[in-house]
C-alpha positions in Angstrom: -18.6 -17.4 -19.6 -16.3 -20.1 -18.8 -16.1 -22.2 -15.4 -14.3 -25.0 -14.1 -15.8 -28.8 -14.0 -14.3 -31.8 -12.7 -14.2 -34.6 -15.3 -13.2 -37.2 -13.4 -15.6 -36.9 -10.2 -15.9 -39.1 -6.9 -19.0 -41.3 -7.5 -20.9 -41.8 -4.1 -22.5 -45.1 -4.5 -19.0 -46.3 -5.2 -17.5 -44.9 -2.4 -16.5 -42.0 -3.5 -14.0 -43.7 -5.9 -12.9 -41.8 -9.2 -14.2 -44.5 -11.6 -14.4 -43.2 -14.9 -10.6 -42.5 -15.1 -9.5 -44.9 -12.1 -6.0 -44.4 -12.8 -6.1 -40.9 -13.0 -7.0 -38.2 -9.7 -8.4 -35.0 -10.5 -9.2 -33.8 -14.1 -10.3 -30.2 -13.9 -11.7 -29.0 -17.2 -12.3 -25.3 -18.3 -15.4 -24.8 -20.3 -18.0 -23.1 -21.9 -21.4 -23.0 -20.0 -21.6 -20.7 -17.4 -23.9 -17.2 -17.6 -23.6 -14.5 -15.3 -26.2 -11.6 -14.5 -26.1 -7.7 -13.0 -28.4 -5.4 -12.5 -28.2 -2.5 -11.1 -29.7 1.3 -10.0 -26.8 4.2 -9.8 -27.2 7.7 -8.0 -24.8 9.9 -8.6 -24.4 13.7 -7.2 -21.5 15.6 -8.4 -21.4 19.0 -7.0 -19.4 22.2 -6.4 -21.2 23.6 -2.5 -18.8 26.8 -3.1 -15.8 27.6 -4.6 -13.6 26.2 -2.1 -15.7 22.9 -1.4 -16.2 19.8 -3.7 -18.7 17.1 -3.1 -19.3 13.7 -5.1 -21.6 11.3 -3.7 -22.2 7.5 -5.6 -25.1 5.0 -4.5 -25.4 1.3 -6.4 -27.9 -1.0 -5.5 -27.4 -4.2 -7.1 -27.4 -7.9 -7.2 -24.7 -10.3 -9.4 -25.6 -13.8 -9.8 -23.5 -16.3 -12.0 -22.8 -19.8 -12.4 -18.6 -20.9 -11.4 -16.6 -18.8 -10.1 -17.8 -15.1 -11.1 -15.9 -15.6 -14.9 -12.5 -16.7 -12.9 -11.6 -19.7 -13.6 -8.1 -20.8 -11.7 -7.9 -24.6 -12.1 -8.4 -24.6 -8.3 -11.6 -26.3 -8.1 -14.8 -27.4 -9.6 -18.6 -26.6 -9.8 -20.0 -28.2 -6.7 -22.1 -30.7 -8.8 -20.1 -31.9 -11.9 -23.0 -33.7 -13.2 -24.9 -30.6 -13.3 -23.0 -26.9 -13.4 -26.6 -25.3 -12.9 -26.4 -26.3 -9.5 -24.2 -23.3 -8.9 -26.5 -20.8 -10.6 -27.1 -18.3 -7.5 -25.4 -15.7 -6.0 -22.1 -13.9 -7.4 -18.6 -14.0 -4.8 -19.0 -10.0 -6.1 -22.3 -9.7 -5.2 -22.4 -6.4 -2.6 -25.9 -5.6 -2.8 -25.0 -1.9 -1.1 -22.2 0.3 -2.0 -22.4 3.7 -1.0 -19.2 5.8 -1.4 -18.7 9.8 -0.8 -16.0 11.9 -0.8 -15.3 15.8 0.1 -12.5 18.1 -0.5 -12.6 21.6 1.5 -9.8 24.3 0.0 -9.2 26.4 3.6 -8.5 30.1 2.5 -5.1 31.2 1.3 -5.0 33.9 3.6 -3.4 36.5 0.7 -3.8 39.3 2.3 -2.4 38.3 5.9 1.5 38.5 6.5 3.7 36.1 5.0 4.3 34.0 8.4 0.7 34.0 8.8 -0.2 32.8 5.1 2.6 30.2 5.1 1.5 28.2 8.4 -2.2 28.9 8.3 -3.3 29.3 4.2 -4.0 27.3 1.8 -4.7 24.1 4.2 -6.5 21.2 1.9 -9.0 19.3 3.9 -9.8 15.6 2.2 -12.7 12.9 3.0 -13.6 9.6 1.6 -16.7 7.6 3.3 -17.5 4.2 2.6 -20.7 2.1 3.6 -21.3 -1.1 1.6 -22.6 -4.7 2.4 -20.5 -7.3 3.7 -18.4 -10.0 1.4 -21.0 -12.8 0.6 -19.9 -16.5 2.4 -21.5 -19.9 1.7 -23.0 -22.4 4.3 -20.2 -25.3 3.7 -21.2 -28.9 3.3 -20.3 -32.2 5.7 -17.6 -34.2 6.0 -15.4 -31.3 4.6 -17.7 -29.9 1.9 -17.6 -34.0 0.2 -20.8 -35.6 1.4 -21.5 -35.8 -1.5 -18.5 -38.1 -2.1 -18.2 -35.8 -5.4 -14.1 -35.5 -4.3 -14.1 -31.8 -5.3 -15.0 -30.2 -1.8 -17.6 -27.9 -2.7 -20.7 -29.2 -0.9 -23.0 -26.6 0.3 -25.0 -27.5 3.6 -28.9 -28.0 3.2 -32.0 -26.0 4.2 -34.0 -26.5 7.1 -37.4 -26.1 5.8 -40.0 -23.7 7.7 -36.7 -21.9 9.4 -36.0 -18.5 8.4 -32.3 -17.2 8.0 -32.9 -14.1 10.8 -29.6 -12.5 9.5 -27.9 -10.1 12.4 -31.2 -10.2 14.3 -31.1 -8.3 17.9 -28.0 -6.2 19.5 -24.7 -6.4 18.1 -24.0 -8.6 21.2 -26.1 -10.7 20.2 -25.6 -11.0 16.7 -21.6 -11.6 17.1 -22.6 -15.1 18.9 -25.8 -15.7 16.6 -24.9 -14.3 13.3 -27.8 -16.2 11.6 -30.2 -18.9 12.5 -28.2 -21.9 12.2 -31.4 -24.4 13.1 -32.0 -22.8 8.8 -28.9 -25.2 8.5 -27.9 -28.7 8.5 -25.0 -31.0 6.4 -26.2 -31.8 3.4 -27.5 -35.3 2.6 -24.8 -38.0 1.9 -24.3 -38.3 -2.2 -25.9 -35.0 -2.4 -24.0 -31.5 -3.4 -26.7 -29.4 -0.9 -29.6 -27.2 -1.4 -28.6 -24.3 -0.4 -27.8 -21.5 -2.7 -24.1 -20.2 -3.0 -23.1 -17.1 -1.2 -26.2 -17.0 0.1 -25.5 -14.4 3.2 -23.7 -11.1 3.5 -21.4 -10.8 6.5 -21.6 -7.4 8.5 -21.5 -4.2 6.4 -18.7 -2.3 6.0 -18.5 1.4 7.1 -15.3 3.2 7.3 -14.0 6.7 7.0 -10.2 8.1 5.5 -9.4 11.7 5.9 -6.3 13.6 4.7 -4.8 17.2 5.8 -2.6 18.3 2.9 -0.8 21.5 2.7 1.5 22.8 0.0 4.7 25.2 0.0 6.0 26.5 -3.5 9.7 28.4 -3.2 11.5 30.1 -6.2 8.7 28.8 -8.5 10.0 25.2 -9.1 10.5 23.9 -5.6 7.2 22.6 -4.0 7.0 20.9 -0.3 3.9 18.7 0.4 2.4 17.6 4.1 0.2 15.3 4.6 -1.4 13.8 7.6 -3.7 10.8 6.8 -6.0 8.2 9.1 -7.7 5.6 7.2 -10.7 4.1 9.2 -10.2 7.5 11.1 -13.1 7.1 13.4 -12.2 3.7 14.1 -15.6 1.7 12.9 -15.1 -2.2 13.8 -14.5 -4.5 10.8 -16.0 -7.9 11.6 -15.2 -10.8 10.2 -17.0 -13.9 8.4 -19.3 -15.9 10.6 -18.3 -19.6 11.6 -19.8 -21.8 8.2 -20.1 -25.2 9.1 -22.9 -26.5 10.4 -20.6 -29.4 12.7 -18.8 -26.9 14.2 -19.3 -26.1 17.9 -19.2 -22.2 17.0 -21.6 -22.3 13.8 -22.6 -19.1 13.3 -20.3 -16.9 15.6 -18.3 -14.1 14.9 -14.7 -14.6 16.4 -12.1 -12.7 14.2 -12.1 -9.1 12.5 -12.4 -8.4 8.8 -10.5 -6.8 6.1 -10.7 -3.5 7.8 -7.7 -2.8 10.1 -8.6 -0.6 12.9 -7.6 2.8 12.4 -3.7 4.0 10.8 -2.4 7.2 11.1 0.6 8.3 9.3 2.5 11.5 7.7 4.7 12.3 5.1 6.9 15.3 3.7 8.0 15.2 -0.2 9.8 18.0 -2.0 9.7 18.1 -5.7 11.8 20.1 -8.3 
C-alpha cells in the first residue's frame, strides 16, 4: 500500500522551522510502506418464507487496521509522525466493527379472481424493506495546539493517554452519554515535540440504525404500456442520527454530542412513471 509522508517536516527543537528544505514549505511524498489488515466473520441467510415473501439477512463482524490513510492517498496530508509512518499503524477510517443489514420484499395477492376494479386498486401491491444497524464512523482524539504540538507542521497530532483511565464509551442513559460521550480525564494534549500516543480512530461514534420502506404497485395496459407507484420513507421510523463527539481535549465541550450525523431524519416522497 502506498501513503502520504511529509519530506520536509517542522522540526520542534528548532521551532518548528522546516530546516531541511528551508526554502521550500511542504513536500508531500507518495510512497511505498504502508500495510493494511481485515478480518472478518460473514452470516448470511437468503431465504424464500413463501411464495410471495423474500428475506435476505447479512451480518459482518470485522476490524480494518492500516497504516495512512486506508490505501487513499490525496496529497492532502501526511502520516502524523514523518520520522516514523508506523506510528499510524492502528485503526482503519473504514473500520465498522458491526454491520448488520436486512431486507424483505412481500408480493400482496393479485387478487385474479376478484372484479377488475377490485384487482386494479387492491392486487398485486409490492411491499419493500431495507434495515440497517452498524457501528458508528470511527474519529480520532486530536492533538494541541491544532493537532502540531508536535511542531511536525503537518497537523496530525493525536492527543495522549491518561494512564490508569478507562475510555467508558456511551456509558449511562442516552442523556447522559450526549454530554459525556467518553471519559475525556482518558485524554490529554499530547506532549510538546511529540505526535501523541493515542491510537488513530480509536472510538466509534453512536451506531447507526435506520429503516427504508417502499409501497410499489404496477399497472400494465395493452401489453406495452406499464404505470409504476411508489411511495418511499427512508429512515421511516425516524431513529436519531448523532453526530461525532467534540475531539479536542482544550475545548470547553470535549466529549459532547452537539450536531446530528449523516442520517437525515426521516423523507417521504412519491413518484408515478409510465413506460412504453
Amino acid at each position: 500500500m502506498a501513503t502520504t509522508v511529509e519530506q520536509n517536516p517542522g522540526i520542534y527543537a528548532e521551532g518548528g522551522n522546516r530546516t531541511t528544505y528551508p526554502n521550500f514549505g511542504s513536500v508531500i511524498q507518495v510512497q511505498d510502506g504502508a500495510t493494511g489488515t481485515y478480518n472478518a466473520l460473514q452470516v448470511s441467510v437468503d431465504q424464500r418464507l413463501s411464495h410471495r415473501l423474500r428475506f435476505h439477512s447479512n451480518f459482518t463482524w470485522s476490524r480494518t487496521a492500516d497504516v495512512g490513510g486506508s490505501g487513499d492517498p490525496s496529497f492532502e496530508s501526511s502520516v502524523s509522525d514523518p520520522y516514523s509512518i508506523r506510528h499510524d499503524y492502528g485503526p482503519s477510517s473504514l473500520n465498522y466493527p458491526f454491520v448488520w443489514v436486512s431486507n424483505l420484499i412481500y408480493d400482496l395477492p393479485e387478487l385474479k379472481d376478484s372484479p377488475a376494479t377490485l384487482r386494479c386498486l387492491l392486487g398485486g401491491w409490492e411491499i419493500a424493506g431495507l434495515y440497517t444497524a452498524q457501528s458508528g464512523p470511527p474519529f480520532t482524539i486530536n492533538g494541541g495546539e491544532g493537532n502540531n504540538n508536535s511542531g511536525f507542521d503537518v497537523g496530525q497530532d493525536r492527543a495522549d493517554l491518561v494512564p490508569g483511565q478507562p475510555f467508558n464509551v456511551r456509558q449511562g442513559s442516552k442523556g447522559q452519554w450526549i454530554q459525556q460521550y467518553f471519559n475525556t480525564a482518558a485524554f490529554t494534549n499530547n506532549a510538546p515535540g511529540t505526535p501523541g500516543d493515542s491510537p488513530k480512530f480509536l472510538i466509534q461514534e453512536a451506531p447507526i440504525m435506520t429503516a427504508d420502506v417502499a409501497l410499489i404497485k404496477n399497472w400494465t395496459f395493452r401489453d406495452h404500456y406499464r404505470v409504476q407507484f411508489r411511495w418511499e420513507a427512508f429512515n421511516a421510523f425516524n431513529h436519531p442520527s448523532f453526530g461525532q463527539p467534540d475531539s479536542n481535549p482544550g475545548d470547553s465541550n470535549f466529549g459532547q454530542i452537539t450536531g446530528i450525523g449523516n442520517i437525515p431524519p426521516r423523507v417521504m416522497q412519491g413518484a408515478l412513471k409510465l413506460s412504453f
